[in-house]
C-alpha positions as a Python dict, from the first residue, in 0.01 Angstrom:
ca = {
    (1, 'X'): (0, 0, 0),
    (2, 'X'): (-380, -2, 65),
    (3, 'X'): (-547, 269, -71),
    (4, 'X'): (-919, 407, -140),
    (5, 'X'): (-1270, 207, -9),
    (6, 'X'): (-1500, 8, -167),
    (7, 'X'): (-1854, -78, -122),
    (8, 'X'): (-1922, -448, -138),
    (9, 'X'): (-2130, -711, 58),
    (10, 'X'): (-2143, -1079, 188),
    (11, 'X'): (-2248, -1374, 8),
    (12, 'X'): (-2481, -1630, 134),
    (13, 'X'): (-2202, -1836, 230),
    (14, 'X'): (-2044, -1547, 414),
    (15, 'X'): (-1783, -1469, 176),
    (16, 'X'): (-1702, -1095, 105),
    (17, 'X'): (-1464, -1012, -228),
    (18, 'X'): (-1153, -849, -156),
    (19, 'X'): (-1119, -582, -402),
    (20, 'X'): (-909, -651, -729),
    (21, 'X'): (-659, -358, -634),
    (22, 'X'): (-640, -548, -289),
    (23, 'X'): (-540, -899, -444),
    (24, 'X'): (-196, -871, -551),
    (25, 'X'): (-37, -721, -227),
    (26, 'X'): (-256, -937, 7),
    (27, 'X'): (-152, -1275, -134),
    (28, 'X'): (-300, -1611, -122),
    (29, 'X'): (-342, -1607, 265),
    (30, 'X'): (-393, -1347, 499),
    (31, 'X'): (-535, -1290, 864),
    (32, 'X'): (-854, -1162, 945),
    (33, 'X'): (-893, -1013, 1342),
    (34, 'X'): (-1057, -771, 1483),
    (35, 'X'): (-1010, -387, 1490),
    (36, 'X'): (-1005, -106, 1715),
    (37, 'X'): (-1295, 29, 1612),
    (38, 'X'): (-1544, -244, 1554),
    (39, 'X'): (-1422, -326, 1243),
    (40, 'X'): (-1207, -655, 1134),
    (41, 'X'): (-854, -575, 989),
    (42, 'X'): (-678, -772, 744),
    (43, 'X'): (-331, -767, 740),
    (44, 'X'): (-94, -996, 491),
    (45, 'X'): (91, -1231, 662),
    (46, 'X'): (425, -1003, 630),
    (47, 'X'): (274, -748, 799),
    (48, 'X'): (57, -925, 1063),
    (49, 'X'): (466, -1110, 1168),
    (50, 'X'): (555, -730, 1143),
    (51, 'X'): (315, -665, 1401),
    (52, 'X'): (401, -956, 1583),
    (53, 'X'): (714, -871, 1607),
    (54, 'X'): (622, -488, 1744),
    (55, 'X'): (431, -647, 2017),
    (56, 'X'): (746, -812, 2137),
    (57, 'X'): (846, -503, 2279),
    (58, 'X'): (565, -366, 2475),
    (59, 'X'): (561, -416, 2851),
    (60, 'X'): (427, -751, 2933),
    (61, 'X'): (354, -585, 3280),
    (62, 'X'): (87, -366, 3213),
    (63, 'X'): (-225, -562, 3198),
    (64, 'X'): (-382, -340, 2928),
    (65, 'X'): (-39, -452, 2671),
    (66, 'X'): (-172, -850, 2777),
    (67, 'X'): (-532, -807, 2703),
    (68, 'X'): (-443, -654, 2355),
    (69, 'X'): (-155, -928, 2295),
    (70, 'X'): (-456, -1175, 2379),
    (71, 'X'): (-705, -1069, 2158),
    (72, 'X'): (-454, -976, 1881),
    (73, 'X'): (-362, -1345, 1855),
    (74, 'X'): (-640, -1510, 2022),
    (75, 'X'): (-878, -1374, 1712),
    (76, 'X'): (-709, -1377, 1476),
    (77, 'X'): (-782, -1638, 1166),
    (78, 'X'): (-579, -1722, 889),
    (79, 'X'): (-787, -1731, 565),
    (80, 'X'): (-764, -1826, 190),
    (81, 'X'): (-814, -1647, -69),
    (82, 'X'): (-989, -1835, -353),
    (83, 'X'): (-985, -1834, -710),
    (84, 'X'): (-1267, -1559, -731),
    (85, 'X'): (-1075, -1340, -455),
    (86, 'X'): (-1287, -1406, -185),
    (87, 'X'): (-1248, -1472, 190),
    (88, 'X'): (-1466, -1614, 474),
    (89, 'X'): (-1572, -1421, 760),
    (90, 'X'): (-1668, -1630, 1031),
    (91, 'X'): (-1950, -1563, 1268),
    (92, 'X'): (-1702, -1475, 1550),
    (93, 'X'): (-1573, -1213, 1375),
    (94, 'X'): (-1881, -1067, 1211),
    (95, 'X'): (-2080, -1087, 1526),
    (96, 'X'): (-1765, -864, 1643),
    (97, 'X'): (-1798, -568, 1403),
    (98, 'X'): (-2203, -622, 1405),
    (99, 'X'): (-2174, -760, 972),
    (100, 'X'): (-2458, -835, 836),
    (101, 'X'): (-2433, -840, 464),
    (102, 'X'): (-2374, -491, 353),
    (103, 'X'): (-1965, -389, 370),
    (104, 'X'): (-1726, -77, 359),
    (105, 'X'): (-1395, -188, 296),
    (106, 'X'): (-1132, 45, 321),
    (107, 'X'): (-727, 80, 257),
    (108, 'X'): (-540, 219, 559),
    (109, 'X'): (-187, 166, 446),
    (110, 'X'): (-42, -148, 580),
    (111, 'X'): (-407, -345, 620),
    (112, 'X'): (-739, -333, 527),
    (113, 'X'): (-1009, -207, 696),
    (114, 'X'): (-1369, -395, 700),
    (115, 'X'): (-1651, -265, 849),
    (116, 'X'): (-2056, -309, 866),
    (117, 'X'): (-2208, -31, 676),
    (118, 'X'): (-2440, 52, 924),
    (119, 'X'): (-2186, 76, 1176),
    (120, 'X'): (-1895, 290, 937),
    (121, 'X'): (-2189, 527, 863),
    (122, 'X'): (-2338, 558, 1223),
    (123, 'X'): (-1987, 551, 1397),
    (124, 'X'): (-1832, 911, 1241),
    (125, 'X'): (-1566, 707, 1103),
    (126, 'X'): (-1409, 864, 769),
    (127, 'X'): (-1552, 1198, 875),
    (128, 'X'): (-1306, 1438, 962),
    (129, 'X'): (-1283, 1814, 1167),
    (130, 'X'): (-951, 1952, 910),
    (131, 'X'): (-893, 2174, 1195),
    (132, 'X'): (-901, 1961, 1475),
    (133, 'X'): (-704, 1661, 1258),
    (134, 'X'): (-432, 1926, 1150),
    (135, 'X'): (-373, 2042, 1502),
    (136, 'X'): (-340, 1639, 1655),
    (137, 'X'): (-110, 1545, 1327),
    (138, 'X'): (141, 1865, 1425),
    (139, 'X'): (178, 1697, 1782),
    (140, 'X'): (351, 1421, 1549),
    (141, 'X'): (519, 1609, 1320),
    (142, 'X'): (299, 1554, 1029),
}
């Protein structure tokens, strides 16, 4: 599981560092696509199939289900990770979630979050209303 957030950046070759505590459950190869939120998610390979597979079942009807199933596939990018545990973010995908050089790289369970600083910090993202939140979670039994 994914867990806490690090601050990091990109390299001049566009290469951020996945966090050590990252490495081990992430693997060798991963994918890299974009996020809800303007952010990029990275998902092992397990759990990118496992969201595949999910996707299988949603209504190919409804246009809004085809336009996700596009962009969930159509950019998404398999990536390496190298010897120094370090991936490249192409320009696609940065130009996407608006990175520049300076990251916040989070742990949401199953994937990783990456976002622009400028962008996490500006967007309310990771801020929280513990009324409002506990009210939406009991909707959901949580």
């Amino acid at each position: 599981m994914f867990i806490g957030s690090y601050s990091n950046s990109l390299d001049a070759k566009y290469r951020m560092i996945i966090p050590s505590k990252y490495r081990e459950e992430l693997g060798s190869r991963c994918i890299v696509t974009i996020g809800i939120d303007r952010c990029l998610y990275i998902y092992p390979l397990s759990e990118y199939e496992a969201q595949a597979a999910k996707l299988e079942t949603l209504p190919k009807m409804k246009a809004d289900v085809r336009d996700f199933v596009r962009d969930f596939y159509g950019k998404a990018e398999e990536c390496e990770v190298d010897r120094q545990g370090r991936i490249t973010i192409s320009a696609k995908l940065r130009g996407y979630a608006k990175i520049e050089k300076e990251l916040e790289t989070i742990g949401t369970g199953k994937k990783i979050e990456v976002w622009s600083r400028d962008v996490y910090e500006n967007s309310g993202a990771g801020t929280m209303d513990g009324a409002k939140l506990a009210e939406g979670l009991a909707e959901y039994g949580i």
